[in-house]
DSSP file (Angstrom, degrees, kcal/mol; ACC not computed):
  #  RESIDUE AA STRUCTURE BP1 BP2  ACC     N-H-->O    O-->H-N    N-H-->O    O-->H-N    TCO  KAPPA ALPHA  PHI   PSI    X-CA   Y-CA   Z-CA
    1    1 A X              0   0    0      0, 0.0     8,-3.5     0, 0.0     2,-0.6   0.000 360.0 360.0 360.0 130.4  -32.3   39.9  -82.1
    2    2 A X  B     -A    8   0A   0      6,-0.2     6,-0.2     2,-0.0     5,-0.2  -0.837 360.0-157.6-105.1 131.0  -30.8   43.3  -83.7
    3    3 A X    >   -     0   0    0      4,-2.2     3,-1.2    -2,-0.6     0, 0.0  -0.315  35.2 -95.3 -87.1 168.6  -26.9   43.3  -82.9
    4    4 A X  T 3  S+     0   0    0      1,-0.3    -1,-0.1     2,-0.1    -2,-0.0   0.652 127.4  58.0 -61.6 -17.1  -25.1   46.6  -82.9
    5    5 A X  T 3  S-     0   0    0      2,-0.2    -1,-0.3     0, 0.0     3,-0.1   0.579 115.2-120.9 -93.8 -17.3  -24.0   46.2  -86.6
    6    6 A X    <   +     0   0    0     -3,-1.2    -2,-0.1     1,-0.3    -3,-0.0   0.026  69.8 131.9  91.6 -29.1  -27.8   46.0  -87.3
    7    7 A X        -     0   0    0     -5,-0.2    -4,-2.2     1,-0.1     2,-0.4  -0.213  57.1-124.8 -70.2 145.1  -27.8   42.5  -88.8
    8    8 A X  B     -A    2   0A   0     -6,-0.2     2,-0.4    -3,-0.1    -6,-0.2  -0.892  23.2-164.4 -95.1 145.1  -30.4   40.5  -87.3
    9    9 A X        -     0   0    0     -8,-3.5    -2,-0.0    -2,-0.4     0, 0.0  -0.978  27.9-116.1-139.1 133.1  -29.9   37.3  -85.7
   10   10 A X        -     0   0    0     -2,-0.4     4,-0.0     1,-0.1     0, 0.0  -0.227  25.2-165.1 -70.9 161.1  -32.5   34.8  -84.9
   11   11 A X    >>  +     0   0    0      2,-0.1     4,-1.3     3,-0.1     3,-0.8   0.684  68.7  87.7-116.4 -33.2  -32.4   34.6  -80.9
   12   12 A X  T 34 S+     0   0    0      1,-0.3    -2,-0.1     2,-0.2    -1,-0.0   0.507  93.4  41.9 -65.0 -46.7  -34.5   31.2  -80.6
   13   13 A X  T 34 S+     0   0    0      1,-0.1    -1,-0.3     0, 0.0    -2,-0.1   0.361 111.1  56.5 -98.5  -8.7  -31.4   29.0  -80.9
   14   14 A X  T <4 S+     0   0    0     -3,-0.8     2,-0.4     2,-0.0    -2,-0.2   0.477  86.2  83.0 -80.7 -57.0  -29.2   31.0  -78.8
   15   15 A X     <  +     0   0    0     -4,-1.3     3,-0.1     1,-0.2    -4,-0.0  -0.642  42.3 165.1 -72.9 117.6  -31.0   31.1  -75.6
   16   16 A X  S    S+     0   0    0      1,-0.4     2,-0.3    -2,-0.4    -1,-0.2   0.832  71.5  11.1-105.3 -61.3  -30.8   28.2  -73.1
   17   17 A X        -     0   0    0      2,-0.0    -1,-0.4     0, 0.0     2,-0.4  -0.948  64.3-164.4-136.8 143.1  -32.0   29.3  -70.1
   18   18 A X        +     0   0    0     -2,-0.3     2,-0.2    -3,-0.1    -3,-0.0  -0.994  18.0 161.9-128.2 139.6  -34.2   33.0  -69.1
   19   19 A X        -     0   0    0     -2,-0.4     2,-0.2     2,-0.1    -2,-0.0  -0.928  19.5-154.7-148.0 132.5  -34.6   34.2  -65.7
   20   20 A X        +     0   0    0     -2,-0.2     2,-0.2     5,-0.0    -2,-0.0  -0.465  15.0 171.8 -90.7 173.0  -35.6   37.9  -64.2
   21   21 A X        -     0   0    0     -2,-0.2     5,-0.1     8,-0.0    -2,-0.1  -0.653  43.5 -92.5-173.9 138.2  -34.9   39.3  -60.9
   22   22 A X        -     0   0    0     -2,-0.2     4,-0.3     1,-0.1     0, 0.0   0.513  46.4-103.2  45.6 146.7  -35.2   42.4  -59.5
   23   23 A X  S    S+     0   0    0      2,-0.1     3,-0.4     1,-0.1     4,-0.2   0.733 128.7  45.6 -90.2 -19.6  -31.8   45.1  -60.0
   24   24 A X  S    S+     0   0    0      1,-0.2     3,-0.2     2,-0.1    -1,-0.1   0.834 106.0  51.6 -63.8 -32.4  -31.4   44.0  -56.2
   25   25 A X  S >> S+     0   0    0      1,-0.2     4,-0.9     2,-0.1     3,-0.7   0.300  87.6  89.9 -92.9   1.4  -32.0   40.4  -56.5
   26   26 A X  H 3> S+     0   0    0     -3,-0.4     4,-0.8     1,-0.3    -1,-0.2   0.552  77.1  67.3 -84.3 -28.0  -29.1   40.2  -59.6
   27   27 A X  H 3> S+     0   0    0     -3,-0.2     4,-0.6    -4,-0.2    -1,-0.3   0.786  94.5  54.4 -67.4 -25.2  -26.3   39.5  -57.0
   28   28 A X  H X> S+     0   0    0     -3,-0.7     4,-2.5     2,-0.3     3,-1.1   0.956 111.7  49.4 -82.4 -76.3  -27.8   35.9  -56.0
   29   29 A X  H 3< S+     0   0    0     -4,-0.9     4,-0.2     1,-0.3    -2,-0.2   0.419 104.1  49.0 -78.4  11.2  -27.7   35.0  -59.6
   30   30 A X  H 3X S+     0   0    0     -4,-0.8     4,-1.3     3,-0.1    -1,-0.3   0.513 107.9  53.0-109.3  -9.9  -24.7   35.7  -60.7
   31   31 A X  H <X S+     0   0    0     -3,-1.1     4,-1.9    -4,-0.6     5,-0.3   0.714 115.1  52.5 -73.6 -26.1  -22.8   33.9  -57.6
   32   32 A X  H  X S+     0   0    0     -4,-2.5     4,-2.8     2,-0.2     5,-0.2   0.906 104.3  47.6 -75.0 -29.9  -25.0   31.0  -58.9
   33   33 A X  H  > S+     0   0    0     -4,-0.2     4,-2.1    -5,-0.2     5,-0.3   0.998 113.0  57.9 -72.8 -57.2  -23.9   31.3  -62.3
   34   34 A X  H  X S+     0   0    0     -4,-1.3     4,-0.9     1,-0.2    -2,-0.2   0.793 109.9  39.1   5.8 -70.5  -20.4   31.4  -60.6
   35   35 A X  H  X S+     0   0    0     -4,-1.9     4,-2.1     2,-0.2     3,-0.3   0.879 114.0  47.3 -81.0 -46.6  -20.6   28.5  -59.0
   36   36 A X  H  X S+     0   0    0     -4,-2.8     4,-4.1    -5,-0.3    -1,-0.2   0.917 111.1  53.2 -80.5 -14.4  -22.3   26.3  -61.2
   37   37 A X  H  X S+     0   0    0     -4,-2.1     4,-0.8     2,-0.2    -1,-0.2   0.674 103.4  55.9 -71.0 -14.3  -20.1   27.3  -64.0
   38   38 A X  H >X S+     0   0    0     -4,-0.9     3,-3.6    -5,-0.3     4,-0.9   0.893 113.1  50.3 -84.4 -76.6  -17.0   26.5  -62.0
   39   39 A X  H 3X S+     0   0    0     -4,-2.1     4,-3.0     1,-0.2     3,-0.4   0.650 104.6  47.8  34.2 -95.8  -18.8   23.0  -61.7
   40   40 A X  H 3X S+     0   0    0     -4,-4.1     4,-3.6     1,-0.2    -1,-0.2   0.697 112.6  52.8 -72.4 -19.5  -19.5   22.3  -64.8
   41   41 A X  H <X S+     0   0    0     -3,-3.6     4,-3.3    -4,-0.8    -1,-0.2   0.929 111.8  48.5 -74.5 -32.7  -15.7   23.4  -65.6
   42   42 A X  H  X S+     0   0    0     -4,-0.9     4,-1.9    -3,-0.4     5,-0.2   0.990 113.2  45.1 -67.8 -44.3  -14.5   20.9  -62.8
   43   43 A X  H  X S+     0   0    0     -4,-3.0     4,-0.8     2,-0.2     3,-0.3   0.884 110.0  49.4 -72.1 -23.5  -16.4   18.1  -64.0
   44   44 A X  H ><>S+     0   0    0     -4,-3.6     3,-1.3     1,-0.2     5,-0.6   0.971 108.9  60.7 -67.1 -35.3  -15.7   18.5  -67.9
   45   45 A X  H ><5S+     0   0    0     -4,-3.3     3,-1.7     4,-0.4     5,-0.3   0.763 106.9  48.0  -9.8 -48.7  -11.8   18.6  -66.3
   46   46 A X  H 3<5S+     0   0    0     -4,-1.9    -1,-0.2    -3,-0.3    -2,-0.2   0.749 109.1  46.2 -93.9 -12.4  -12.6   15.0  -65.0
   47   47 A X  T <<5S-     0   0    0     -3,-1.3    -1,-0.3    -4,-0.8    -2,-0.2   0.162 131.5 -91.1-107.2   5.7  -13.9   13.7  -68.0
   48   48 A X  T < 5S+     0   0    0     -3,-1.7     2,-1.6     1,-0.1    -3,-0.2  -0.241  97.5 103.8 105.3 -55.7  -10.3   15.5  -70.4
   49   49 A X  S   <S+     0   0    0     -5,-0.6    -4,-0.4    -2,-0.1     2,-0.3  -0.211  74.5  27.8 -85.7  47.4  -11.6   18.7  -71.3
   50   50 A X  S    S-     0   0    0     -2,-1.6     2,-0.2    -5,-0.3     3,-0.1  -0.885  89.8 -73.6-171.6 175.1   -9.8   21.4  -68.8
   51   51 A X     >  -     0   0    0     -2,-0.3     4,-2.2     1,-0.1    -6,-0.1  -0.554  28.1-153.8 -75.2 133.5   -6.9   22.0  -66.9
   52   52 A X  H  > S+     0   0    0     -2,-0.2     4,-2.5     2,-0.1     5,-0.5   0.932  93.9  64.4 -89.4 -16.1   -6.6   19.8  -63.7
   53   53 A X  H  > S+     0   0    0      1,-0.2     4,-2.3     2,-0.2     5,-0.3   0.943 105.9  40.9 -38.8 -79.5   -4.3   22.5  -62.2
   54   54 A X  H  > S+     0   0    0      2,-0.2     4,-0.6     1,-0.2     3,-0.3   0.852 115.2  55.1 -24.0 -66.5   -7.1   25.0  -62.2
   55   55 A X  H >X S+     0   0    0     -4,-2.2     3,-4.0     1,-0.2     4,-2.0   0.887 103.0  53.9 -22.8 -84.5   -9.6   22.3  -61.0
   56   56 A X  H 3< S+     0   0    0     -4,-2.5     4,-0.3     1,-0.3    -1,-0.2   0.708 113.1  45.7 -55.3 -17.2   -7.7   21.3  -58.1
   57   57 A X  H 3< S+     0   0    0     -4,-2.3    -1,-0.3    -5,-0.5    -2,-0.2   0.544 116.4  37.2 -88.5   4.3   -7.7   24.6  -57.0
   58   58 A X  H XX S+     0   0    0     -3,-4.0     4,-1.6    -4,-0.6     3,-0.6   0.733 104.1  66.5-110.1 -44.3  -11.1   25.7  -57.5
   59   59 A X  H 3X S+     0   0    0     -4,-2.0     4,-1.5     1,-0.2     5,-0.5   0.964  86.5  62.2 -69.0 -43.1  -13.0   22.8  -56.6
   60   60 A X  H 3> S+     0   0    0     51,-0.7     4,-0.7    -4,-0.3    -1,-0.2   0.762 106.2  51.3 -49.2 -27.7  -12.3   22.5  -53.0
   61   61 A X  H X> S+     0   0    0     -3,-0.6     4,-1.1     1,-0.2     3,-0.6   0.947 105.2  55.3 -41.5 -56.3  -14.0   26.0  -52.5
   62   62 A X  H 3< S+     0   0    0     -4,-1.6     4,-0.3     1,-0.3    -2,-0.3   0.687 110.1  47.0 -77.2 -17.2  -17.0   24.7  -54.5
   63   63 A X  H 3< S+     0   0    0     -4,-1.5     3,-0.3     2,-0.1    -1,-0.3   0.699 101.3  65.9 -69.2 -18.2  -17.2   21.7  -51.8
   64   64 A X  H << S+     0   0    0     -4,-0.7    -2,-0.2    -3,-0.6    -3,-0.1   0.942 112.9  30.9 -64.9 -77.7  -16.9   24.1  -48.9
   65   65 A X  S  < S+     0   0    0     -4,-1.1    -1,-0.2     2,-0.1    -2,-0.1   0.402  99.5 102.0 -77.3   0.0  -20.4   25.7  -49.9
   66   66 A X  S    S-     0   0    0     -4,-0.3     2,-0.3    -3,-0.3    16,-0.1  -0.339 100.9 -80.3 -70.2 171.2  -22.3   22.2  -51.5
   67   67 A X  S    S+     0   0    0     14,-0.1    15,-0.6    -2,-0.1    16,-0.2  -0.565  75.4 168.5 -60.2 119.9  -24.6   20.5  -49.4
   68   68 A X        -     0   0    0     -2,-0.3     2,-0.3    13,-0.2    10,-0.2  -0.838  27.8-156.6-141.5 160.9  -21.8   18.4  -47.0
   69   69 A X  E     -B   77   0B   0      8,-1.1     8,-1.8    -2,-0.2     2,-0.6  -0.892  24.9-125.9-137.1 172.5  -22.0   16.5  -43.8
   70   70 A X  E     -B   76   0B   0      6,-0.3     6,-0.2    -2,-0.3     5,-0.1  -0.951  29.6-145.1-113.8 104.0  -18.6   16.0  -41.7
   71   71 A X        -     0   0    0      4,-2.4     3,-0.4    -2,-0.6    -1,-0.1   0.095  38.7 -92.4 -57.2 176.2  -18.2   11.6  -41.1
   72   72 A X  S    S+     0   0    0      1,-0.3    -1,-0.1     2,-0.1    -2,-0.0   0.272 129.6  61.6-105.0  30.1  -16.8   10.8  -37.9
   73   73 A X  S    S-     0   0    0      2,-0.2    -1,-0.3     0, 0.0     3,-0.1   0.292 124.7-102.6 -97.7   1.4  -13.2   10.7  -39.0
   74   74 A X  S    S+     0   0    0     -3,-0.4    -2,-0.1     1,-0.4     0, 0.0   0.439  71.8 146.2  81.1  14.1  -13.9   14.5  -40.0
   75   75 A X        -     0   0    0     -5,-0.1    -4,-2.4     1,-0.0     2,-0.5  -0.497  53.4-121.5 -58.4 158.0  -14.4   14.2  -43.8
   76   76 A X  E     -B   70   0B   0     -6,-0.2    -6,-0.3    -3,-0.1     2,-0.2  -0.934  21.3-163.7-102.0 146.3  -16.3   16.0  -45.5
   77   77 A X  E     +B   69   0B   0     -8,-1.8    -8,-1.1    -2,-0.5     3,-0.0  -0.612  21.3 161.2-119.1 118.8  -18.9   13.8  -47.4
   78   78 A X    >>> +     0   0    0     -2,-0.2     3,-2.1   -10,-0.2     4,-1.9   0.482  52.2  95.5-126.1 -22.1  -20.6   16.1  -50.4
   79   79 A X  B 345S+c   83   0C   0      1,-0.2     5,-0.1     2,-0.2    -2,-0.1  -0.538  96.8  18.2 -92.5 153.0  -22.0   12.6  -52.5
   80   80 A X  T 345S+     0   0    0      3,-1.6    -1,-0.2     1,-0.1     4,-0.1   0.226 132.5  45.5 124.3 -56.2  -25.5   12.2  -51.4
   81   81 A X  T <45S+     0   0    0     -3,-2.1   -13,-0.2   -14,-0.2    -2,-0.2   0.683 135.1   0.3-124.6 -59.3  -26.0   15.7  -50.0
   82   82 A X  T  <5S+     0   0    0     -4,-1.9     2,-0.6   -15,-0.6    -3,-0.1   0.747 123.8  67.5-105.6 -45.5  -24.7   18.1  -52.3
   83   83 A X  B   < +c   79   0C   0     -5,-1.8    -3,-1.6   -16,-0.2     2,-0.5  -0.785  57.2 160.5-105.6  89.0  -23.4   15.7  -55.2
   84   84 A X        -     0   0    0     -2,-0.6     2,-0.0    -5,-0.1     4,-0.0  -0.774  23.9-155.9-132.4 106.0  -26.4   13.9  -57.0
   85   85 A X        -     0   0    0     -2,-0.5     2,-0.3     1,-0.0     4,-0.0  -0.141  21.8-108.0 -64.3 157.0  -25.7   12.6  -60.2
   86   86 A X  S    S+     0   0    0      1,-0.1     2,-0.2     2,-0.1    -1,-0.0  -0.766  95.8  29.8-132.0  95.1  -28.7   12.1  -62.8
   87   87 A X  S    S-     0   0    0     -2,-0.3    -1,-0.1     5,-0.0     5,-0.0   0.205 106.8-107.4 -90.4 160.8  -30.0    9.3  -63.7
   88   88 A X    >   -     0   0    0     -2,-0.2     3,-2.2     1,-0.1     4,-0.1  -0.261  25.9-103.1 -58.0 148.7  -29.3    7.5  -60.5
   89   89 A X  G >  S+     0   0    0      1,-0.3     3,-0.8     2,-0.2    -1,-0.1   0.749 117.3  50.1 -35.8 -61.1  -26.5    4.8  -60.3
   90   90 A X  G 3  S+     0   0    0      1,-0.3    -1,-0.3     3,-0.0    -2,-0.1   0.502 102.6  56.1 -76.0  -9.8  -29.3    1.7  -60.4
   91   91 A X  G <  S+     0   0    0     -3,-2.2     2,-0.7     2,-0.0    -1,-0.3   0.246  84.2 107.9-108.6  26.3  -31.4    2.8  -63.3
   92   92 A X    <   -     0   0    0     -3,-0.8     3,-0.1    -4,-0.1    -5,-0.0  -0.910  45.4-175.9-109.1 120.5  -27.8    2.8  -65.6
   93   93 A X        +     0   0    0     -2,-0.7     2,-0.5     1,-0.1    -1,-0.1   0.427  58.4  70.9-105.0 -15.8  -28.2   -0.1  -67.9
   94   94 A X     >  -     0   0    0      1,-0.1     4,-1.9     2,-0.0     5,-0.1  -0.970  65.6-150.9-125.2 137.9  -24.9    0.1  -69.4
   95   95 A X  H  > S+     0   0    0     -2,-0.5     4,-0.5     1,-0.3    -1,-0.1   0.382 101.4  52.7 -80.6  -5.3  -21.4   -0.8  -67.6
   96   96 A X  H  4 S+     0   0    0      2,-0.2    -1,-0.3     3,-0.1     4,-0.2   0.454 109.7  47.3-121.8   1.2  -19.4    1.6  -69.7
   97   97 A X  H  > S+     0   0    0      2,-0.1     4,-2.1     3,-0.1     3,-0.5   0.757 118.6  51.1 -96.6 -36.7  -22.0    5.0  -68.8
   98   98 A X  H  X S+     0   0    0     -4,-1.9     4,-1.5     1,-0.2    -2,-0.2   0.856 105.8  50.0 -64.8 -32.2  -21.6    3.5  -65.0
   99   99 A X  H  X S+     0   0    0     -4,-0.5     4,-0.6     2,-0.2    -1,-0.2   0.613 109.3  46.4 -93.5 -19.8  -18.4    3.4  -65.0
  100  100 A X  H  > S+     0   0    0     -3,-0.5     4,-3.6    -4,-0.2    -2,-0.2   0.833 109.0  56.6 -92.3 -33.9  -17.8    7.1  -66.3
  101  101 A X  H  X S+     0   0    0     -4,-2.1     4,-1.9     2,-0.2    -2,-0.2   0.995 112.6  46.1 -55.8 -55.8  -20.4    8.2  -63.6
  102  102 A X  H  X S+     0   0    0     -4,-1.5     4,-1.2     2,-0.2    -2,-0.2   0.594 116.4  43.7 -20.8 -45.6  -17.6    6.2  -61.4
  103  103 A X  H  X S+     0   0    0     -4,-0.6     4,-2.2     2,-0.1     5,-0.3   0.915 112.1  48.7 -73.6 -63.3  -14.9    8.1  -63.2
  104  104 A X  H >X S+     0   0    0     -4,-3.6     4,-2.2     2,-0.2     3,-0.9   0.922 115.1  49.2 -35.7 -77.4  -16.6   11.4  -63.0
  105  105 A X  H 3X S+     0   0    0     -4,-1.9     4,-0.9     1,-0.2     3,-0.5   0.777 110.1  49.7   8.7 -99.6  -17.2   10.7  -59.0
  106  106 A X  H 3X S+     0   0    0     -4,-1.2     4,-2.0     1,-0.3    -1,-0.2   0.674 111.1  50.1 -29.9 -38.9  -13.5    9.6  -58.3
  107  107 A X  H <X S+     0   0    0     -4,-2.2     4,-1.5    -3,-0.9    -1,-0.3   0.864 111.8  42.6 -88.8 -23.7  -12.0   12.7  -60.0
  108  108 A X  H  < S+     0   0    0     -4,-2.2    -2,-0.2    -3,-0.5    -1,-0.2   0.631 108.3  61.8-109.4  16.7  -13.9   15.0  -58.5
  109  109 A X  H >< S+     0   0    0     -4,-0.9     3,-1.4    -5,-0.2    -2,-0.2   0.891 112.2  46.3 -23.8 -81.8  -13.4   13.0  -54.9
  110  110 A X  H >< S+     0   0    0     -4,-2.0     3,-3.7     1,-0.3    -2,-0.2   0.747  98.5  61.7 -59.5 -29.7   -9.9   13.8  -55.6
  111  111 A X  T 3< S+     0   0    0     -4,-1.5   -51,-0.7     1,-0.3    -1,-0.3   0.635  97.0  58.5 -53.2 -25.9  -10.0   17.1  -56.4
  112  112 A X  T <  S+     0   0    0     -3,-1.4    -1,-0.3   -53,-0.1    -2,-0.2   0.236  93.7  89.3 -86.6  -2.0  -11.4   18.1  -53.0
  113  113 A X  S <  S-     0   0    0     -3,-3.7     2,-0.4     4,-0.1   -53,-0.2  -0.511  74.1-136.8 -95.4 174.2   -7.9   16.4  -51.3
  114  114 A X    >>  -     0   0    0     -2,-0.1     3,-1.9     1,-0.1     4,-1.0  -0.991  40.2 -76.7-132.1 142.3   -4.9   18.7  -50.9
  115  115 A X  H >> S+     0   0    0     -2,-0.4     4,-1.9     1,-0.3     3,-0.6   0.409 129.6  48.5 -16.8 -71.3   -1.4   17.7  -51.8
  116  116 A X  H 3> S+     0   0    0      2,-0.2     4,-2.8     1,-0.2    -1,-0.3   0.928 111.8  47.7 -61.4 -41.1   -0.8   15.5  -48.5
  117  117 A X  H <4 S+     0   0    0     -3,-1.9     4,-0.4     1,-0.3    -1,-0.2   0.835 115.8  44.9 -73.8 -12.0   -4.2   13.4  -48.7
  118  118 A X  H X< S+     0   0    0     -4,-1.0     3,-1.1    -3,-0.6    -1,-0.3   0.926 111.4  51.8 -93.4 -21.3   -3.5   12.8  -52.2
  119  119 A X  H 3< S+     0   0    0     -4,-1.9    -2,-0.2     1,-0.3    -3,-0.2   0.886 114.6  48.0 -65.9 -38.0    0.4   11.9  -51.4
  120  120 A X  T 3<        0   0    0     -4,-2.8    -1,-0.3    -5,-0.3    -2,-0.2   0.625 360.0 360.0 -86.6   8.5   -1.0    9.6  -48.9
  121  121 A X    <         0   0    0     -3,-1.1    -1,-0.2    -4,-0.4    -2,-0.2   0.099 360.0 360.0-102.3 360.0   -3.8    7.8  -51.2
């Protein structure tokens, strides 16, 4: 890759993920990059690495639009639907990687409550 300076810089190692679209279709993927980057910010946040202010204000958007169902007390339920952790829960052979899936989970549980359901929990 030639940078504005000129210097070349190998590109190979740099590059995660490539996807086209269309100049129309560009809107799509950038609300997806949105979203998933807001994610990935809540869940390193549950695991120490962000601010949980920010979180708890961000995430509950990002549950409004996961794959949810509404229980019959009216929560909404995103693990399951929306929220599928990888590898699944039974194929985790070690108690202290289960227990951070557990952790992960739980924080970002809470994050989706708003001031009174966490004062009352």
């Amino acid at each position: 890759m030639k940078m504005w300076t000129g210097m070349h810089i190998p590109a190979a190692d740099q590059i995660k993920l490539f996807g086209m679209t269309n100049d129309n279709a560009s809107n799509l993927s950038s609300a997806a990059d949105i979203a998933l980057g807001a994610f990935r910010y809540c869940a390193n946040t549950a695991v120490g690495h962000g601010r949980e202010p920010v979180t708890r204000e961000m995430f509950p958007n990002l549950a409004n639009i996961m794959w949810n169902v509404v229980d019959g007390a009216g929560n909404l339920r995103i693990g399951g639907y929306g929220y599928h952790p990888r590898p699944k829960r039974e194929k985790i052979g070690s108690p202290e990687m289960l227990q951070r899936y557990d952790d992960l989970a739980a924080a970002l549980a809470s994050y989706s409550l708003d001031e009174m359901d966490r004062d009352a929990s």
